[in-house]
C-alpha positions in Angstrom: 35.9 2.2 -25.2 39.8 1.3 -25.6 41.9 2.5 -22.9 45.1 4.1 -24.9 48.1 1.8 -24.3 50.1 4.3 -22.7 47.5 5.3 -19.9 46.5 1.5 -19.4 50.6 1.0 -18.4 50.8 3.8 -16.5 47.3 2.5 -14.7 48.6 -1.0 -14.4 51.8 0.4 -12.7 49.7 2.7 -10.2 47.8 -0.4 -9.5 50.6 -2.5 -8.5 52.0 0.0 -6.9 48.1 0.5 -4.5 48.4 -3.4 -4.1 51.4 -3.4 -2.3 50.0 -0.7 0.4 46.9 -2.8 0.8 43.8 -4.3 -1.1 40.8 -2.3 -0.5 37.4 -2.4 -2.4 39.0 0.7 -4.7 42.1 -0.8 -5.3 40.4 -4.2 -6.1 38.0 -2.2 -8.9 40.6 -0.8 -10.3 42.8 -3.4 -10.7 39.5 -5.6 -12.2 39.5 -2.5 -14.3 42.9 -2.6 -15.9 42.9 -7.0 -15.9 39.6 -6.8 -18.0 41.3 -4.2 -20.3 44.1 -6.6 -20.7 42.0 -9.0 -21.2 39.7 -7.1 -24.1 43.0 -6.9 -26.0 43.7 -10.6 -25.8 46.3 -10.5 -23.1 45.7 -13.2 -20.4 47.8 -14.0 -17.6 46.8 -16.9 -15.0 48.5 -15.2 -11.8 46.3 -12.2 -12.6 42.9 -14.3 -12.4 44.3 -15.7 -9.4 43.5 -12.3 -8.0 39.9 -13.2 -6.7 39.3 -16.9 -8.1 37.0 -19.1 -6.8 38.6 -22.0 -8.4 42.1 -21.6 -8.4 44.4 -20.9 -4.9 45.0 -16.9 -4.3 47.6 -15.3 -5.0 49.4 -12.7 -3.0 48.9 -9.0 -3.5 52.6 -9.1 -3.6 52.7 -11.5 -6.3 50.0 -9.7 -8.0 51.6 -6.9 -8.1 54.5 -8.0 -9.4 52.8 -9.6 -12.1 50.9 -6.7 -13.3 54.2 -4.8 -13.7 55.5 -7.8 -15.5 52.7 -7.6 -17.8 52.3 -4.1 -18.1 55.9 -3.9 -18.9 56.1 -6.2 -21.7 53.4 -4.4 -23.6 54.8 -2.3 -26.6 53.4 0.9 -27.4 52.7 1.4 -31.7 
């Protein structure tokens, strides 16, 4: 099932927004959640798979948060 586009940004910014107080197993399924969504509809972003790679350096839960609300910002509603 397709998460509306209005409810995924509002999920994306609540995401970003749980990342910056701290990563915890909840936060870390939801923002999987919301990256796979964004992923379903085509939309890949390589500082959001450097969330939990194996392959690539980390990134920050700073910088992942930031990137989320880039992304989810730049999404246009139809």
């Amino acid at each position: 099932m397709t998460i509306p586009l209005d409810v995924l940004k509002t999920m994306a910014g609540e995401v970003a927004a749980a990342l910056r107080a701290g990563v915890t197993p909840e936060v870390r399924q939801r923002f999987i959640e919301v990256r796979s969504e964004l992923f379903q509809r085509g939309i890949y972003d390589p500082v959001l798979v450097r969330f939990d790679s194996a392959t690539a350096p980390r990134a920050s839960a700073e910088e992942i948060a930031d990137q989320l609300e880039a992304v989810a910002g730049s999404l246009t509603i139809r």
